[in-house]
N, C-alpha and C positions, 0 to 999 in steps of 0.2 A: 168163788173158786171153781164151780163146775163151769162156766160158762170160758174162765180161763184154761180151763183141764179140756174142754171141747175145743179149742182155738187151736191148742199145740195137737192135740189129733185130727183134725183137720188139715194144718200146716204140715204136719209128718207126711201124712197119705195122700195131701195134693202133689207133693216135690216128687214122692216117689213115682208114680204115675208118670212124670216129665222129665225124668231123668232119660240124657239123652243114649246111655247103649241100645236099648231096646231099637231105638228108631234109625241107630247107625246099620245096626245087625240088618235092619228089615230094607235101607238101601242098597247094601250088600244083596240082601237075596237073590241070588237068577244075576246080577252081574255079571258079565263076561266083558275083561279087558283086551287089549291087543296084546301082542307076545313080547312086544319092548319090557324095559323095565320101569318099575312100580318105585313113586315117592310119594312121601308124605308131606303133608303143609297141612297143618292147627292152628287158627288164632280166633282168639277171644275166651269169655270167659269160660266158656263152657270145654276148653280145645285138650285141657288132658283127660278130660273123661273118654271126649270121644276121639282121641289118638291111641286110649289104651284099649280100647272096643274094637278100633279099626287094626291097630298091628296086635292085635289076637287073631284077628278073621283073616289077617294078609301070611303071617306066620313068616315062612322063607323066603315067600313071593317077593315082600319088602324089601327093597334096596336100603332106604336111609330115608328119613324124615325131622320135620321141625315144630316144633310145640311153642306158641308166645300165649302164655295166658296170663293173667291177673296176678298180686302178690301175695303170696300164701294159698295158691289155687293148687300147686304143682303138688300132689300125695305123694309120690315115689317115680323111681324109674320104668323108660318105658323102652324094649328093648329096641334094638338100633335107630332110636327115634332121641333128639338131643331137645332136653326141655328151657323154655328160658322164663322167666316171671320179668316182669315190666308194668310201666305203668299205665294207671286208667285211675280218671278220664282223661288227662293229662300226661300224652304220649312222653317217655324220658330216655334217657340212654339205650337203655335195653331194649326199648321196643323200637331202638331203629338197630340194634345189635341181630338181633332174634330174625329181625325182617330181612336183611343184609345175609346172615347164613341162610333165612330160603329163597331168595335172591340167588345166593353161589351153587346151593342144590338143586336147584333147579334152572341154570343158565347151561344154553348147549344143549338141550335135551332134540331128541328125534321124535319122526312123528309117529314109529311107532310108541314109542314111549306114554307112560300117564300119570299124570299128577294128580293123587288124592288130595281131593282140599275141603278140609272139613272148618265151618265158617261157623262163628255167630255171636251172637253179642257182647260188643265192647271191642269187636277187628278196629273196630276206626283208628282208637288210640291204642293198640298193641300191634296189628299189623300197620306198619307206617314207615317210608321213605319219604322226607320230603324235600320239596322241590324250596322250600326256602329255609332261611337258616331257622336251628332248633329254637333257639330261645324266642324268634318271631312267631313261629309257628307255636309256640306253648302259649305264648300272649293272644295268638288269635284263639284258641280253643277255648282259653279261658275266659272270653269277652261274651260267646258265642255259649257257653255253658250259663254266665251270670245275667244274659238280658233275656231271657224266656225265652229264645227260639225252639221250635220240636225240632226229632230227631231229625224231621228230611230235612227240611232250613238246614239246620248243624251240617248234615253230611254233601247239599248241593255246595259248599262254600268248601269244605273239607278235603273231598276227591279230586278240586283241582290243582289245591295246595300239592299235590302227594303223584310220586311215582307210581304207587301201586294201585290203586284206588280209583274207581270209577272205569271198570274193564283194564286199565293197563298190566296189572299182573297177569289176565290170559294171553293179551297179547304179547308179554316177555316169555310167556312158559312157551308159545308158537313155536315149530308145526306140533308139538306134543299137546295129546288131549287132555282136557282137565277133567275128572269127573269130582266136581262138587257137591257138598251134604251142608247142606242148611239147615240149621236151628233158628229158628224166628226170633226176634226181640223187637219187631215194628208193626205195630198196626197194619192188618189190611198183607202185610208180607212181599211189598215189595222188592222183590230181588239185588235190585240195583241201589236200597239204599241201606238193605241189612249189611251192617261194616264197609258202607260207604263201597259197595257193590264190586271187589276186587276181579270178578270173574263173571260179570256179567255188563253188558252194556247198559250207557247211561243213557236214563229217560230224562234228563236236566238236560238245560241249557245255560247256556254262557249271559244270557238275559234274567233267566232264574237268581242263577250265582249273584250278579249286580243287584237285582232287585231286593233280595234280601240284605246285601250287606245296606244298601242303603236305608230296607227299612229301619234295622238296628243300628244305623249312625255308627258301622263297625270303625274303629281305627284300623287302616292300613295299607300299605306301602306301595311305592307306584311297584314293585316288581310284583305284589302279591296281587294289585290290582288287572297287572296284563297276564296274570295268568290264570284267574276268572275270566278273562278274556278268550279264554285259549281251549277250542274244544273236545271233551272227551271222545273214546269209542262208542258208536252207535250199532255195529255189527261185529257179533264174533262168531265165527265156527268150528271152533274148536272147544267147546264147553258145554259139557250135561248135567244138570242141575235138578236136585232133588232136594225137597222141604223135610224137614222132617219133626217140624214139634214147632206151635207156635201159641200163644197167649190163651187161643180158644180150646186148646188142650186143657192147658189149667184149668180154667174156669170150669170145663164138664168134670176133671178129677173132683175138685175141690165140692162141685154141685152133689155128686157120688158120696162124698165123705160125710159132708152133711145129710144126708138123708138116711146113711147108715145109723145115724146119731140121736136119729127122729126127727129131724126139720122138715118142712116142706121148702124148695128151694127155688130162684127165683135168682137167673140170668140175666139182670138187669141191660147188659152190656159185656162185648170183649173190645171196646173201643175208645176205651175214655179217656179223655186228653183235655182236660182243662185244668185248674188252677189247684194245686193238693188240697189249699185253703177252702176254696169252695165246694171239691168234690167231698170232703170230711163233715161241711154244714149238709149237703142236699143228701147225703145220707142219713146225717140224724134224724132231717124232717121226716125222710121215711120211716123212721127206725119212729116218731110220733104219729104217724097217720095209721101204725098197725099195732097201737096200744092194747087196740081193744081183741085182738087175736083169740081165738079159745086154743090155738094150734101153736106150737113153737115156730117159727119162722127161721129161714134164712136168706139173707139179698145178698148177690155175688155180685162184684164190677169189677172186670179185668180190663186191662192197657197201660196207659204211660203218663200218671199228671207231670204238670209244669211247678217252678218256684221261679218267682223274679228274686235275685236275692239282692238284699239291702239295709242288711243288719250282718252281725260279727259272731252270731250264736253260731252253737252246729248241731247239724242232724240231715234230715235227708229228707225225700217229698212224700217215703210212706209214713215218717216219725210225724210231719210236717201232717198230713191227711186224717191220721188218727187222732194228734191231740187236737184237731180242730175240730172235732165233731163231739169231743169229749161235754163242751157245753150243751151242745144241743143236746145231750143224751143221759145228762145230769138230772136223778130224782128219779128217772123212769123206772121201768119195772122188769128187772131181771134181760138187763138190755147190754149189750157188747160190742163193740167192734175193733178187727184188726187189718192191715195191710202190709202185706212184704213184699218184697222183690224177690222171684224165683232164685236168685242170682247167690242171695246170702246177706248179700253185703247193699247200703242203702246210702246211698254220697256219700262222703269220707269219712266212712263211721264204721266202727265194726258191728253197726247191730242190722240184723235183714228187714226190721223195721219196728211199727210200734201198737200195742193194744189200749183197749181206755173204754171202760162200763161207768154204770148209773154213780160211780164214788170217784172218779179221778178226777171230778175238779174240787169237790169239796176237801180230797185230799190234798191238793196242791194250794186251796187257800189255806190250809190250816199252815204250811209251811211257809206262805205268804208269797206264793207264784201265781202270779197274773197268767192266765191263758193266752189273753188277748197284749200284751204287750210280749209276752215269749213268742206268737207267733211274730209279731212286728219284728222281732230279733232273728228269726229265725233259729229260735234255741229249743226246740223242741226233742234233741236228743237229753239234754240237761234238765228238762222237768220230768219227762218220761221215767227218765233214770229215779230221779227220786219218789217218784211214783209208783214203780216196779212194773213199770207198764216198754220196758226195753225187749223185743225178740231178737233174740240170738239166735243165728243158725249153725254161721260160720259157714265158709264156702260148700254152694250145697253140688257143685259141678253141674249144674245146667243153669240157664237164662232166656226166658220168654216172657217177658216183661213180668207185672205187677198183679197183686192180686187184692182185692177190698173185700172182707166179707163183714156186714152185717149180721148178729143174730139176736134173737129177742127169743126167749125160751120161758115156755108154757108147761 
């Protein structure tokens, strides 16, 4: 119980730390616009937080703005700024609705004029116009979500699909400025593939595009084929770009929290990208080579794993990362691990992900759940659950990837 009672105060004091106002307020600071007038554009999940941060600081300066975030992201009204909720990962009505009014709010614009655009994880499938029909385009996302591709693969196949994506939206917002605020959800932070890069030019190519779809044997149509064909912006002038919170945030909150706690803490990584399955094993092994500790421990690994999926269970790739390491970590001694997603929410689950110490497999055999064939299923929300090993956050309003911590307490 302490080692879970140390999990959720560590999850509390890490989100709070990356929550994105602070980091909106501090792009702001010293900002000076031109004397045109001031609009707003939000998308993704993080978009009403930091549209209620940014039309606080803009006050009457604010013309009118647009909000597309996630379902059940939207907490209240934001003054002359119109909110919409849509869907992720899988772009739906809404998210070409949402897109379309900042498309008309921002069509005509002069150059004195400028366009706040506050970006970050999950734009792909909330900000979206696409260039082929809806229901094609939900089929390709959804191919491209279930054969393991990472986010850039995902987003170089993505931004060609789509009007807005891949610099075309600064070039629609043209000659008016864009002053962009980034939130990170990608390794490493590259500009042009955080929500499939609306306002920044593309570092992909039209050979990129192909070669991935071919590695993934994507099904898709001669018209979705010539328009991987067909290439994005590589120069814009009109766009100023500022970061402001990205994975390696976390991982120093979360390193902070832990050590307030008494651990000695231990950055393993803010880059990891391989398999939830195998990064849940290669931590246990760790979680066995520091048995022998006299000092309580904590290992940190922040980024973004994968799932090929290929069963009919549900859960998500931190529920998926946790209950895999739960064997490896079975018997040990006063030993822990959890992972979330900053985000709240962990693939179409409501939980932000999953925990699992030295007793959650002997508990889940006692109820006669196989680890090892639930993961084959991918049901690792459904044993969690009965485990009580489910984290709930519920939308926490920011997103900068994922977070793994290790603890073993002395």
């Amino acid at each position: 119980m302490d080692l879970r009672k140390d999990a959720q105060l560590i999850i509390e004091s890490a989100l709070r730390q990356v929550m994105p106002d602070e980091a909106v307020i501090q792009a702001f600071n010293g900002k000076r616009f031109k004397p045109g007038k001031r609009y707003l554009v939000a998308a993704g999940k993080a978009a009403w937080q930091m549209a209620k941060t940014a039309s606080s600081i803009l006050g009457d300066q604010l013309e009118s703005g647009v909000c597309i975030t996630k379902y059940g992201h939207v907490k209240g009204t934001i003054p002359k700024v119109h909110c919409y909720e849509a869907g992720h990962p899988v772009p739906d009505e809404n998210s070409f609705a949402g897109t379309q009014a900042a498309l008309n709010l921002t069509a005509n614009l002069k150059k004195e004029d400028t366009v706040i655009f506050l970006l970050s994880g999950g734009g792909s499938a909330l900000f979206e116009k696409p260039l082929l029909p809806e229901k094609e385009l939900a089929d390709i996302t959804k191919q491209l979500l279930a054969c393991g591709a990472d986010i850039t693969e995902i987003n170089t196949i993505r931004k060609r699909l789509s009007a807005v994506k891949g610099g075309r939206f600064a070039q629609f917002c043209s000659p008016a400025q864009i002053y962009s605020i980034v939130l990170s959800d990608i390794l490493g932070d590259p500009l042009d593939m955080i929500a499939s890069g609306p306002a920044y030019p593309d570092s992909s190519t039209c050979e990129q595009a192909l070669a991935v779809a071919a590695k993934y044997r994507l099904e898709l149509s001669s018209q979705a084929i010539s328009l991987l064909e067909k290439e994005t912006p590589k120069e814009l002038d009109n766009v100023e770009t500022v970061i402001t919170g990205s994975v390696k945030n976390l991982c120093l909150a979360a390193s902070k929290a832990c050590e307030s706690l008494g651990y000695q803490t231990v950055i393993l990584t803010d880059q990891l990208c391989c398999e939830a399955k195998e990064a849940g094993s290669f931590l246990a092994s760790i979680a066995k080579s520091h048995q022998d500790s006299r000092h309580s421990i904590a290992f940190l690994a922040g980024g973004e794993t994968i799932v090929h999926l290929k069963g009919t269970g549900k859960g998500g790739r931190n529920q998926e990362l946790a209950l895999a390491a739960a064997t490896g970590i079975s018997g040990l001694t006063n030993t822990a691990l959890f992972c979330i997603g900053s985000d709240g929410t962990d693939g179409p689950t409501d939980a932000a992900g999953g925990y699992c110490d030295t007793h959650t497999k002997g508990l889940l055999a006692s109820k006669g759940i196989d680890i090892y064939q639930t993961l084959e299923n991918h049901d690792s929300y459904t044993a969690l659950e009965k485990a009580g090993g489910l984290i709930k956050t519920g939308p926490t309003g920011t997103n900068v990837n994922d977070i793994a911590v290790l603890l073993i307490k002395r």
